[in-house]
C-alpha positions as CSV (number, residue, x, y, z in Angstrom):
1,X,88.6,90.7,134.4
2,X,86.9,93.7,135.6
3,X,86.0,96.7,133.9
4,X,88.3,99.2,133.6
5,X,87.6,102.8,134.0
6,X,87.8,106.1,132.7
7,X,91.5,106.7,133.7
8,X,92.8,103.4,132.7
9,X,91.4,104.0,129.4
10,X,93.0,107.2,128.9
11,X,96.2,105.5,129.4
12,X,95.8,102.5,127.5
13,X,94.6,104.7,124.6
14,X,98.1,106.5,125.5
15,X,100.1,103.4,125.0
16,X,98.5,101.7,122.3
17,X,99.3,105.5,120.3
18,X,102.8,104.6,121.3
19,X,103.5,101.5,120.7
20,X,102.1,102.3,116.9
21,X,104.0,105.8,116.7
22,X,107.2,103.4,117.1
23,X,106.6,101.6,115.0
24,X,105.5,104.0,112.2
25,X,109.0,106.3,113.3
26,X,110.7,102.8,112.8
27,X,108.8,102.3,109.4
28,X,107.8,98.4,110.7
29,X,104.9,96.7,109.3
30,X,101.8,97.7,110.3
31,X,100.0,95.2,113.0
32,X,97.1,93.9,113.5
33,X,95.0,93.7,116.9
34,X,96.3,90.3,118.0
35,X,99.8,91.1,117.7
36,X,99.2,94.6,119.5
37,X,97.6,92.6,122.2
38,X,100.5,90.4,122.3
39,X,102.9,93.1,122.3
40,X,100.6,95.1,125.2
41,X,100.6,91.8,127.5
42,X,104.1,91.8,126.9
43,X,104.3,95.6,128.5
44,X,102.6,94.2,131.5
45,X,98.9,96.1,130.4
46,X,96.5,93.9,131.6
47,X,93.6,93.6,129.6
48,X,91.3,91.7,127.6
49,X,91.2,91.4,123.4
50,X,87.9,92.8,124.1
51,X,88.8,95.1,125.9
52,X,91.9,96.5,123.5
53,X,88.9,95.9,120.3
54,X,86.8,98.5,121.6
55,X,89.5,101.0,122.7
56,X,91.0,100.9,119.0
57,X,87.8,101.8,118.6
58,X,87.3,104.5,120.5
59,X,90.7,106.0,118.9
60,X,89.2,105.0,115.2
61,X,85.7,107.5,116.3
62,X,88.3,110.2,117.6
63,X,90.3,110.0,114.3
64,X,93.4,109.4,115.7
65,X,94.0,105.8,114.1
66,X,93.3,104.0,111.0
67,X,92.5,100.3,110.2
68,X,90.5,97.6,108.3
69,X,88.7,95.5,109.5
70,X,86.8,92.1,108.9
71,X,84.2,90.5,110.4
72,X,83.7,86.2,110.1
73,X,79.8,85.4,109.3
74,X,80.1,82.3,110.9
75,X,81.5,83.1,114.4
76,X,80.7,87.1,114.4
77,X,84.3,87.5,115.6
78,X,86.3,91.1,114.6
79,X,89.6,91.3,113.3
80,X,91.2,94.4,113.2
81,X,94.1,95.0,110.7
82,X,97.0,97.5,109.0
83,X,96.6,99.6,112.5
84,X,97.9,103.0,111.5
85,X,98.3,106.6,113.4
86,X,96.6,109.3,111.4
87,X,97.9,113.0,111.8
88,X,96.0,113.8,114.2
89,X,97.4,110.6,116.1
90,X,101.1,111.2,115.5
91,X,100.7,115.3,116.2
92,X,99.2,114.0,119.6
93,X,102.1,111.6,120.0
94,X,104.7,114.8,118.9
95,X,102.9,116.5,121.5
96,X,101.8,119.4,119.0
97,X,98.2,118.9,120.2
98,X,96.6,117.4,123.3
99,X,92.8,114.9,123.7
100,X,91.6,114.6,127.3
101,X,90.7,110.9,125.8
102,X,94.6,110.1,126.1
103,X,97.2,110.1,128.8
104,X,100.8,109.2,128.0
């Protein structure tokens, strides 16, 4: 898979603040990063869990989500969990405020 680039990022960043604005405005559980991949492959976004790891972080160092996460000693794998928007993350999905980091 290659890399993706500055523009795809801004839009997958857009999506993934979406997908979890939905689900927030439809008070459903909060996910974790394997089923937000699942649900993102399912939209026809074609990328790596990699790939969607480092761009939930990128919105976790711009404040505009919220999550636990765990790492396994053994393996060195991440898990990323309870995925939530923060304010600033649901004013940018109301469209009160704007982040060049993020298309929709």
């Amino acid at each position: 898979m290659a890399p993706l680039d500055a523009q795809q990022n801004k839009r997958l960043r857009g999506a993934i603040l979406e997908i979890l604005n939905t689900r927030h405005q439809a008070q459903q559980s909060r996910l974790d990063h394997v089923a937000l991949w699942h649900v993102m492959l399912d939209l026809r976004f074609d990328l790596g869990e990699n790939d969607l790891l480092t761009l939930l972080q990128d919105l976790y160092d711009r404040r505009l989500i919220a999550y636990e996460e765990s790492r396994d000693r053994r393996t060195n794998r991440v898990s990323v969990f309870k995925l939530q928007l923060t304010p600033a993350g649901r004013d940018l999905c109301e469209g009160t405020s704007t982040n060049p980091a993020v298309k929709f």
